[in-house]
C-alpha positions as CSV (number, residue, x, y, z in Angstrom):
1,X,0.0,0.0,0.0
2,X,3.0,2.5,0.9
3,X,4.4,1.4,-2.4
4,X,1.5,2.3,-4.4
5,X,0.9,5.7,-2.9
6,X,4.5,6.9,-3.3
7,X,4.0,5.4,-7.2
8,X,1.3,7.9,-7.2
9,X,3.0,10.7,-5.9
10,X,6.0,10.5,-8.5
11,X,3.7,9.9,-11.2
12,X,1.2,13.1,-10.1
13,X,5.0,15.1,-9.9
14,X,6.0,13.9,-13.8
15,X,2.5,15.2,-14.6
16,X,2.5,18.0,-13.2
17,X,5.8,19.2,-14.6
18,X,4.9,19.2,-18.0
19,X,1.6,20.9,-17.2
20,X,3.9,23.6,-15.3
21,X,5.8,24.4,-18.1
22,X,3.2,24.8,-20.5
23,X,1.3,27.3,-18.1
24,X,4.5,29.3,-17.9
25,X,4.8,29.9,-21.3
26,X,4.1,33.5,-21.1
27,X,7.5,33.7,-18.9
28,X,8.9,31.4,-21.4
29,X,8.2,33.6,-24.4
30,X,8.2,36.8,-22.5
31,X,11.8,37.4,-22.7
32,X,11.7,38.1,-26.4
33,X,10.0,41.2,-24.8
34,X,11.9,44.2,-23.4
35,X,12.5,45.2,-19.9
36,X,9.7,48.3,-20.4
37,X,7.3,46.2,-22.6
38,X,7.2,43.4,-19.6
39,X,6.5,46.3,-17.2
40,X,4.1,48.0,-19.0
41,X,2.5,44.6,-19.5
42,X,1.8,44.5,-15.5
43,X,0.9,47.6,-15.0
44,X,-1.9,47.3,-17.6
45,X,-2.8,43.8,-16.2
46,X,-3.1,46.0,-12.3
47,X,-5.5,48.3,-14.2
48,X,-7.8,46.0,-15.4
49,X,-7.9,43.3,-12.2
50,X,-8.4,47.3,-10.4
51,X,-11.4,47.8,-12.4
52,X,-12.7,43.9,-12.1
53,X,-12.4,44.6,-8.4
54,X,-14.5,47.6,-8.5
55,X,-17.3,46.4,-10.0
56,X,-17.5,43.4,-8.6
57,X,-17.3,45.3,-5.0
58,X,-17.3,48.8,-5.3
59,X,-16.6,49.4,-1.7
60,X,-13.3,48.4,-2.2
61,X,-12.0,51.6,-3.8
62,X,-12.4,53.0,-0.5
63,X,-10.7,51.3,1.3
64,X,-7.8,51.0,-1.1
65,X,-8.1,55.4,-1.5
66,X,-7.5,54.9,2.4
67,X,-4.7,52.6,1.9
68,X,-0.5,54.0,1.9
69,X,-0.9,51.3,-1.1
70,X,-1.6,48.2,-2.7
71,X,-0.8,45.9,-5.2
72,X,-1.8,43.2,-7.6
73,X,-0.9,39.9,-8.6
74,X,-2.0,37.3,-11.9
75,X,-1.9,33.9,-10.6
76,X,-2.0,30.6,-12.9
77,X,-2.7,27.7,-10.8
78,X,-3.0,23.9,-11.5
79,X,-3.4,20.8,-9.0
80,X,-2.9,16.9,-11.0
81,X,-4.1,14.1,-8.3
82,X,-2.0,15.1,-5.0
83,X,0.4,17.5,-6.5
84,X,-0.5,21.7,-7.8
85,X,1.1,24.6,-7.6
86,X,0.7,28.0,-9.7
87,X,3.2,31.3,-10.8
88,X,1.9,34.7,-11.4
89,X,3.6,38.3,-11.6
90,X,2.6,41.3,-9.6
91,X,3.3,44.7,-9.3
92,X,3.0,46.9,-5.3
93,X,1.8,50.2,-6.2
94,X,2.8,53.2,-3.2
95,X,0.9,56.2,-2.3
96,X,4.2,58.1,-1.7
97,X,4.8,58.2,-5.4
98,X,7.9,55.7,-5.5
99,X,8.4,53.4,-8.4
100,X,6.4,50.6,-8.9
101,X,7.7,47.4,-7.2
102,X,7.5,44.6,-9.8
103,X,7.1,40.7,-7.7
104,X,6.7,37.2,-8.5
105,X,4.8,34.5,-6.7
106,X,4.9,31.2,-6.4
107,X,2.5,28.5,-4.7
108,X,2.8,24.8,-3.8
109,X,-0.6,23.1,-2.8
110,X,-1.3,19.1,-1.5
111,X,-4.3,17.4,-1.4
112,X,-6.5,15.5,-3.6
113,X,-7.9,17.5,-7.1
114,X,-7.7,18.1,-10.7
115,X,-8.1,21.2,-12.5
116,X,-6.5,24.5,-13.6
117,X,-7.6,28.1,-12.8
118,X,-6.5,31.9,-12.9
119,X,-7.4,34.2,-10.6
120,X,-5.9,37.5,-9.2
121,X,-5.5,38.6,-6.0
122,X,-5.3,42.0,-4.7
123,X,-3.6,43.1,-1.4
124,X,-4.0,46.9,0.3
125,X,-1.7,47.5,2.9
126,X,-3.1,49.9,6.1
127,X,0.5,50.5,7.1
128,X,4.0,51.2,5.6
129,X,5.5,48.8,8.1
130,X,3.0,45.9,6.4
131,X,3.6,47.0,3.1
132,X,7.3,47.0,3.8
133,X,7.0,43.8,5.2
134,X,5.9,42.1,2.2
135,X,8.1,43.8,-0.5
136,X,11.3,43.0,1.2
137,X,10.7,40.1,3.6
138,X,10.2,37.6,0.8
139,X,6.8,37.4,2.3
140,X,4.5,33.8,2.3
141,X,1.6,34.0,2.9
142,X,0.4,30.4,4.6
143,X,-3.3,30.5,5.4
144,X,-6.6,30.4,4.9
145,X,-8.6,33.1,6.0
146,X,-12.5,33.6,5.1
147,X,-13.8,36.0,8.0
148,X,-14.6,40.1,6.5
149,X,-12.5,42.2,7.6
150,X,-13.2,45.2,9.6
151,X,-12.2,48.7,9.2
152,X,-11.7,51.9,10.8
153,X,-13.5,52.4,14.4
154,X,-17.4,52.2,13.4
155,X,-16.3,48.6,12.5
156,X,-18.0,48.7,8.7
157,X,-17.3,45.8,7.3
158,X,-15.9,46.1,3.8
159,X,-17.6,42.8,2.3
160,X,-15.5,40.0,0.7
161,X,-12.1,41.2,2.0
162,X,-10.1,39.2,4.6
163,X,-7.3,40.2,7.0
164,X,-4.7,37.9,5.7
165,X,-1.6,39.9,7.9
166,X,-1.5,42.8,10.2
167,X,-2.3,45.6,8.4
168,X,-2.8,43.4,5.0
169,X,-6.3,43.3,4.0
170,X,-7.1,40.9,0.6
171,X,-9.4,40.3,-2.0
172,X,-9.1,37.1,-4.6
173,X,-10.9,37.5,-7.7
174,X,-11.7,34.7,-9.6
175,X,-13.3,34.2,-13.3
176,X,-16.6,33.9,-11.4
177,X,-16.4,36.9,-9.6
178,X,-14.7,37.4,-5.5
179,X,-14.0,34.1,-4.0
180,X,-16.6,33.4,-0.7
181,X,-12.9,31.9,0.4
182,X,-10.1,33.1,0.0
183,X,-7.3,30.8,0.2
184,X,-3.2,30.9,-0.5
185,X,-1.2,27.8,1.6
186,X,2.3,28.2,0.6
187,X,2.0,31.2,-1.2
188,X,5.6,33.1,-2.0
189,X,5.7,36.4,-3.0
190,X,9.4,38.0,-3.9
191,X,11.1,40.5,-6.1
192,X,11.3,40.4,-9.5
193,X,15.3,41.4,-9.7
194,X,15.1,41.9,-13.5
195,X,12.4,43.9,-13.7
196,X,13.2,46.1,-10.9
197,X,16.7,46.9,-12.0
């Protein structure tokens, strides 16, 4: 029985690798593009998941107005039997008018399932310190959260986003509209050295 389970691990592993590849091929063929051309590429991509967030909860512009910043991340995700994981790009916008901050994530999931999905996920930081935090900590983000977060003293409730991290508030969009759960085990986000240069 042992024997037969670690069979299926390496063969749901050899799957998936192929399947990873091929999902990456935007990266792959992305470097025929230029430094600015892959930058301006995110930052239209920030836009548009922006806009998708807004109408999909148009209280969130608020709280992001509120926010010292914020920032945005494309995920491609995959899970083959008892192995998944997914890449995306991202950019962290500030309030203070500094560059853009250009990051990479990566994500490892276990447990039974097939499928593939994209979704986005947009963070808003309530504090330099947080947003600090996550740019230059190489930050994971290993939970599962699903309660609304709560804002400012009257305790509104800004519906559909979670407090992932102090002073981290998030929202996951999917194809179908905001995830009712947001999740993100083993979650790494980290600078994109090349694009930041």
């Amino acid at each position: 029985m042992q024997a037969q389970i670690i069979r299926l691990l390496a063969y749901s592993l050899l799957a998936l690798f192929p399947l990873s590849s091929f999902a990456q091929f935007s990266n792959i063929f992305g470097t025929d593009k230029t430094v600015a051309e892959q930058r301006q590429e995110i930052l239209k991509k920030s836009d548009d998941t922006l806009q998708a967030l807004y109408q999909a909860q148009p209280k969130a512009k608020e709280l992001i107005d509120k926010s010292v910043g914020y920032a945005t991340f494309s995920n491609f995700g995959m899970k083959i039997l008892i192995a998944g994981g997914g890449t995306g790009s991202g950019v962290v916008i500030q309030k203070n008018r500094a560059k853009p901050i250009y990051m990479n994530m990566a994500e490892v999931q276990a447990g039974l399932g097939l499928g593939i999905k994209s979704f986005q996920n947009i963070f808003i930081f309530q504090t330099q310190a947080a947003l600090n935090d996550f740019v230059n900590s190489g930050w994971t983000f290993g939970g599962q959260v699903t309660a609304a977060a709560k804002y400012e003293a009257n305790g509104d409730a800004y519906q559909d986003a979670a407090l992932v991290a102090p002073g981290v508030l998030m929202y996951q969009l999917t194809d179908s509209g905001i995830a009712a759960e947001i999740t993100g085990k083993g979650t790494k986000y980290y600078k994109n050295t090349d694009l930041n240069k």
